[in-house]
C-alpha positions as CSV (number, residue, x, y, z in Angstrom):
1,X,5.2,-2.8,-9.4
2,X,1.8,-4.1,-10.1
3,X,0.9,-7.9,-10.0
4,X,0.2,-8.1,-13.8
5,X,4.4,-7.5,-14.2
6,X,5.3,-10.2,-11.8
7,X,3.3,-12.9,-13.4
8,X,5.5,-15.8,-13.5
9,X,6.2,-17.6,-17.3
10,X,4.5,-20.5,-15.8
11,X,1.5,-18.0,-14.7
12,X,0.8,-16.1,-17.6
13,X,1.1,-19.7,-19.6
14,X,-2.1,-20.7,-17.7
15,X,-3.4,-17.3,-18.0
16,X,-3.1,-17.9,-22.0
17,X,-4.1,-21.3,-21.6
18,X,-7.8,-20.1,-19.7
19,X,-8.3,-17.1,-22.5
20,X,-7.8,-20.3,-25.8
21,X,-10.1,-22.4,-23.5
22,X,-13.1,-20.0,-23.4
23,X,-12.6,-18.8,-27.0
24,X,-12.4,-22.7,-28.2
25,X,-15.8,-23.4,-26.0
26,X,-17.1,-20.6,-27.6
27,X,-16.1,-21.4,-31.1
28,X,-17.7,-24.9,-30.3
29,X,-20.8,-23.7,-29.5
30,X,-21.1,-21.4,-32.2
31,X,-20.4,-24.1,-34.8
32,X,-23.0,-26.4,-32.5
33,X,-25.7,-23.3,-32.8
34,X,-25.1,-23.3,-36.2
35,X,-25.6,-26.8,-37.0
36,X,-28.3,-27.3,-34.8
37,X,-30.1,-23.9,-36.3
38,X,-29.8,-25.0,-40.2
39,X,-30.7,-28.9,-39.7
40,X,-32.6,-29.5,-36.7
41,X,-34.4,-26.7,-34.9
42,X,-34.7,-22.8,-35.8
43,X,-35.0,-20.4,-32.9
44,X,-37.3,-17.2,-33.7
45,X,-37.3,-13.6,-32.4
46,X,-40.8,-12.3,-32.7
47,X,-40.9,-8.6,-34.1
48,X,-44.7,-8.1,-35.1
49,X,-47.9,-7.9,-33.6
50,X,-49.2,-10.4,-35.9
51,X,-49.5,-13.4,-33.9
52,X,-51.3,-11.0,-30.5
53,X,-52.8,-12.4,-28.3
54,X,-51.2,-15.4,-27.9
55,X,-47.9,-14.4,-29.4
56,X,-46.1,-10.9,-28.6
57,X,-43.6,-9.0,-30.1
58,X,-40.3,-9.6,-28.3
59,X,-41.7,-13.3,-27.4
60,X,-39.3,-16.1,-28.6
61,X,-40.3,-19.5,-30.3
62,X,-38.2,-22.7,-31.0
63,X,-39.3,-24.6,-34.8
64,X,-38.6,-27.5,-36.2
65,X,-38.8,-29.0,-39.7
66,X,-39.2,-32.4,-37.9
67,X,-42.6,-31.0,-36.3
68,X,-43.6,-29.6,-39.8
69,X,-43.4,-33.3,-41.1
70,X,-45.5,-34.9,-38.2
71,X,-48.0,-31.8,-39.1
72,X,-48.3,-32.1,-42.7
73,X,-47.7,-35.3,-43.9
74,X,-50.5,-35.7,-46.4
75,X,-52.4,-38.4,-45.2
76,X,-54.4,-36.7,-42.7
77,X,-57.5,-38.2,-40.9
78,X,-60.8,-35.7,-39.8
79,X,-59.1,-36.8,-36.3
80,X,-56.0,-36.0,-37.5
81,X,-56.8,-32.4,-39.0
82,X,-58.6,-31.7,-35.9
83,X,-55.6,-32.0,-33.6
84,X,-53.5,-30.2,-36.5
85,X,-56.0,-27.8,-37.0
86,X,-54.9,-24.3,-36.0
87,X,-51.4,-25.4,-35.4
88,X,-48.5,-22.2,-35.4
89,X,-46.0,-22.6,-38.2
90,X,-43.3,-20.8,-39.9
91,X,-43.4,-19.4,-43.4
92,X,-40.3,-18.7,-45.5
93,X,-40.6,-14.9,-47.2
94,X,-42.2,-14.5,-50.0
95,X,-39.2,-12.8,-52.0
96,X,-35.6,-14.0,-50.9
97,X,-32.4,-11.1,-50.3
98,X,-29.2,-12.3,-51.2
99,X,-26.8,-10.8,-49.3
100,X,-22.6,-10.9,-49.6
101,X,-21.6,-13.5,-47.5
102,X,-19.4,-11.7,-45.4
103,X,-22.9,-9.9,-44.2
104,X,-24.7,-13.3,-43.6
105,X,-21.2,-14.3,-41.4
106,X,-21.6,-11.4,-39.0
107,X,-25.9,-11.8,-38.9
108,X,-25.6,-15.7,-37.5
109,X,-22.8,-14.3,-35.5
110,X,-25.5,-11.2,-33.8
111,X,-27.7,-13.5,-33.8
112,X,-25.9,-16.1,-32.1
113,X,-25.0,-13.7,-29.3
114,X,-28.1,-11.5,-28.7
115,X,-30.3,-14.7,-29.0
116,X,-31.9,-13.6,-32.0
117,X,-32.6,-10.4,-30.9
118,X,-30.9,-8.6,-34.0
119,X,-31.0,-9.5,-37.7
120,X,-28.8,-7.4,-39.3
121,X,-30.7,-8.3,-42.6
122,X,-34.3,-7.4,-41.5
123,X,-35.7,-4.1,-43.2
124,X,-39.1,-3.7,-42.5
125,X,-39.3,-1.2,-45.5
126,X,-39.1,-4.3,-47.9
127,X,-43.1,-6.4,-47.4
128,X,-42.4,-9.7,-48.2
129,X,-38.6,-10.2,-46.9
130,X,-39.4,-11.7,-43.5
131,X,-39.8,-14.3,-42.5
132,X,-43.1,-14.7,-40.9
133,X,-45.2,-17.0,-38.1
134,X,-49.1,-17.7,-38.9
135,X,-51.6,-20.6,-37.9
136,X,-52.4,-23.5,-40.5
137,X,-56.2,-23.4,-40.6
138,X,-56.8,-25.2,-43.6
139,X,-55.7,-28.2,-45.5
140,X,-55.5,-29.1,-49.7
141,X,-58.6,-29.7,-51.1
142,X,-60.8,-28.0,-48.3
143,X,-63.4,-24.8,-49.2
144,X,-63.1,-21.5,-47.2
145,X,-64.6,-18.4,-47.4
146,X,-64.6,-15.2,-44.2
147,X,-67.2,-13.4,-42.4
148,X,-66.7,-10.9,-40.2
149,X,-62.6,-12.0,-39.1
150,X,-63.9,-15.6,-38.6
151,X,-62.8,-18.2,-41.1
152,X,-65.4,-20.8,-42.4
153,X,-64.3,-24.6,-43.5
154,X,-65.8,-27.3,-45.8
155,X,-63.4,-29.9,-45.0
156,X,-63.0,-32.7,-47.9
157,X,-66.0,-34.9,-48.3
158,X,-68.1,-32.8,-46.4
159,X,-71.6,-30.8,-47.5
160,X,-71.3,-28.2,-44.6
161,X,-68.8,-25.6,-43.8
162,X,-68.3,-25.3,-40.1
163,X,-66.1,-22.2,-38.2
164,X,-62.4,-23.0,-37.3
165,X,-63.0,-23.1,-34.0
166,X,-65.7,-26.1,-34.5
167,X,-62.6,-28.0,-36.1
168,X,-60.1,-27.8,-33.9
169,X,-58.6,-29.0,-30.9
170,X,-56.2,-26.4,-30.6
171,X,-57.7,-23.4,-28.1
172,X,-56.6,-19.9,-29.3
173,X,-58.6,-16.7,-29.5
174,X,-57.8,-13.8,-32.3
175,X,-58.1,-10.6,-31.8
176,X,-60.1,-8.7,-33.6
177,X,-60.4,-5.1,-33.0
178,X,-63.0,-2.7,-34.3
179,X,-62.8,-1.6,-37.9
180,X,-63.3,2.5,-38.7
181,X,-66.8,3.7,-39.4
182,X,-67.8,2.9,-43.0
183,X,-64.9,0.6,-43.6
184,X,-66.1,-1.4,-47.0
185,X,-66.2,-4.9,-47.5
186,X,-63.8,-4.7,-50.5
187,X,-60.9,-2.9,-48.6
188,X,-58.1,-4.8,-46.9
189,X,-58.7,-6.3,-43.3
190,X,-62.8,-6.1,-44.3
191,X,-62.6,-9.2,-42.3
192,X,-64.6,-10.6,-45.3
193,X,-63.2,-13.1,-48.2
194,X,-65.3,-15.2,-50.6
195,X,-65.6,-18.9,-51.0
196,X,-62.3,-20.5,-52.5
197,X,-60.9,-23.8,-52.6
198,X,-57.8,-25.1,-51.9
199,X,-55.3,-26.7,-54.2
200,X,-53.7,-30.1,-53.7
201,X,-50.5,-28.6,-52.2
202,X,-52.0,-25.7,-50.8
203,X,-52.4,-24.3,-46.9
204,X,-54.6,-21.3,-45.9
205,X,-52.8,-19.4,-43.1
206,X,-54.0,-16.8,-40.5
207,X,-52.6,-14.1,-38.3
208,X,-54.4,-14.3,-34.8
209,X,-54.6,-10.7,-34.4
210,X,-56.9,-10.5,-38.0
211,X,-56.8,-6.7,-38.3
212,X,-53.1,-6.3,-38.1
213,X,-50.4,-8.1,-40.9
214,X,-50.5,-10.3,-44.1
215,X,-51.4,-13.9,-44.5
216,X,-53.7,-16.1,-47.0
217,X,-56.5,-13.6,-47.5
218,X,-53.9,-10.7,-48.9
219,X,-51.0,-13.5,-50.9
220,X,-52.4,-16.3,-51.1
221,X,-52.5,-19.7,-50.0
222,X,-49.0,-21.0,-49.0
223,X,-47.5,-24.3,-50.3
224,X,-45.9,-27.3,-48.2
225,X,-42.2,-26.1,-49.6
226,X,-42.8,-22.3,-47.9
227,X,-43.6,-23.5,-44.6
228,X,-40.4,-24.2,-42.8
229,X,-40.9,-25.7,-39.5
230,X,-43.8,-26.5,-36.6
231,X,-43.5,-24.2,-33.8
232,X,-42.5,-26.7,-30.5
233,X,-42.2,-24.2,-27.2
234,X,-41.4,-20.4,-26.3
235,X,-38.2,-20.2,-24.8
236,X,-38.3,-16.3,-23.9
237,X,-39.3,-14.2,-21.7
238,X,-38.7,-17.1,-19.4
239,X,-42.0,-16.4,-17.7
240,X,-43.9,-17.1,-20.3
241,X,-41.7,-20.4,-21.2
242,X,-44.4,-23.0,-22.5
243,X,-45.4,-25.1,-25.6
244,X,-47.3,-23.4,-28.1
């Protein structure tokens, strides 16, 4: 007769006692993920090419709405902007899906256990659903126009535009690959965009890799209430673990 039939009560009491502990530390931590997810920080599975070089599909990046207020709070300085200035953010989607909330239940449970790795709500098919991750290169009330993948800004108060790079204290490089032969300047990703100017609650967002996905030169400039959080650190691959 096998061990499993000679458990004593007092045994397979403990046994059931271990298997309600686990479950309950899980349960716990689920309801702690949760909490922590919706009010203080938001963790992110990166699933575009958007953000290259810096930022790679399959990376993973911690936000916080806490960050977000310390970036934008509206009463920047030219110090301030200049240490803000290029800063990674994320943007809520454009359009919203509502979902039955049976199907949201199971997503934050995926989630919870692949570490963001699944979103059983993504569909790629649908532009505008995703969430997405982009750099805050200009503020309200600012001018900005694009040549050649590079964006140009007349910050307020100033008579010359200067490149983003000149205004920032943030290092990053985009990537910007060649464009087809005879590629107009009034097609997408021309890498060209004429002189606008911001609005009071208005932020102009890029992708670092400017040939590939959507940002301010395609939808516009996005408001305070659509960005979501300030990035803090990349949590995964743990090799690449580091503030961003």
């Amino acid at each position: 007769m096998s061990r499993s039939r000679n458990f004593s009560f007092s045994e397979h009491k403990e046994h059931r006692q271990k298997i309600l502990f686990v479950f309950l530390c899980l349960v716990l931590i689920y309801i702690f993920y949760v909490l922590l997810s919706t009010y203080l920080f938001q963790a992110v599975y990166v699933r575009s090419s958007a953000m290259e070089p810096e930022i790679s599909s399959g990376d993973a990046l911690v936000f916080s709405p806490a960050a977000k207020k310390a970036l934008l709070n509206g009463n920047e300085t030219e110090d301030d902007l200049k240490k803000k200035r290029g800063s990674i953010v994320l943007i809520e989607p454009l359009y919203e899906e509502e979902y039955p909330w049976y199907v949201d239940f199971a997503n934050s449970i995926v989630s919870f256990l692949t570490l963001q790795r699944i979103d059983l709500t993504v569909y790629w098919d649908k532009i505008g659903t995703t969430a997405s991750i982009r750099r805050v290169l200009a503020f309200p009330g600012e001018e900005v126009y694009m040549k050649d993948f590079i964006l140009y800004v007349k910050p307020v108060g100033s008579e010359f535009f200067l490149t983003e790079f000149e205004l920032s204290d943030i290092d990053y490089n985009p990537l910007i690959e060649p464009r087809p032969e005879n590629w107009g300047d009034s097609l997408p990703w021309s890498g060209n965009l004429d002189a606008m100017v911001l609005g009071e609650d208005q932020y102009f967002v890029l992708c670092d890799n400017r040939t590939s996905g959507t940002d301010s030169r395609f939808t516009g400039p996005v408001t305070r209430e659509r960005i979501k959080g300030g990035a803090l650190f990349r949590y995964w691959p743990l090799g690449k673990f580091s503030g961003v």
